[in-house]
C-alpha positions in Angstrom: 16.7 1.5 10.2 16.3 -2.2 8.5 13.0 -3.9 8.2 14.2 -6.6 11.0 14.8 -3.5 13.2 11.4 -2.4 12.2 10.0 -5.8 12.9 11.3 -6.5 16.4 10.7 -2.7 17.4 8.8 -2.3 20.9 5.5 -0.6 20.7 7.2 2.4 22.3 10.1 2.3 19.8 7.5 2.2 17.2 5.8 5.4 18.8 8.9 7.2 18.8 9.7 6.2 15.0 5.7 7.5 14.0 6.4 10.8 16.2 9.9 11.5 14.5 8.4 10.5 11.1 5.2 13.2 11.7 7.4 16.0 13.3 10.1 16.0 10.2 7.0 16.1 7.9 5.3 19.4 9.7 8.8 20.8 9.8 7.8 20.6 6.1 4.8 21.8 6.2 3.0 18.5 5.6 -0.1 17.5 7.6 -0.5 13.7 9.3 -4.8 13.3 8.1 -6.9 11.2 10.4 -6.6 7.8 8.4 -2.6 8.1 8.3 -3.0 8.7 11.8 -5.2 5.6 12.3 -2.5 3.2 10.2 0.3 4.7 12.4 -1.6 3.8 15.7 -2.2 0.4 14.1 1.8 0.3 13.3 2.3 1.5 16.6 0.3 -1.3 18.3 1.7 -4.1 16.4 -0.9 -4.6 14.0 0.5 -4.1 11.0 4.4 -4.0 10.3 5.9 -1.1 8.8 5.7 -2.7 5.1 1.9 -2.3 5.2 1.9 1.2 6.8 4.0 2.0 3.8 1.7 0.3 1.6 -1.2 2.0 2.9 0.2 5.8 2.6 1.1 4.6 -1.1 -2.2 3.5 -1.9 -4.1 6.1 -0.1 -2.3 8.9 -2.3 -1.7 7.2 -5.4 1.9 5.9 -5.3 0.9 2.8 -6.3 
């Protein structure tokens, strides 16, 4: 999906692109932690766009 995809998503278009994203990682045995959570619901609601949920996940576990 491009960014301007990402950027003129609808809320539930978002919702389905933060539930695909957190299924495929518990299908890899990853967990979703409350404050990724909290940055996807802010995605989700338009907030943020998806280059600072990215930047977020980066900074929250070192990927600087």
């Amino acid at each position: 999906m491009t960014d301007t995809t990402h950027a003129t998503a609808t809320r539930a278009e978002r919702a389905r692109i933060v539930e695909d994203a957190a299924h495929s990682g518990e299908m890899e045995g990853l967990h979703v932690d409350a404050d990724t959570r909290a940055d996807a619901d802010e995605y989700v609601a338009g907030r943020i766009d998806s280059h600072e949920l990215v930047a977020r996940a980066r900074a929250r576990y070192g990927l600087g």
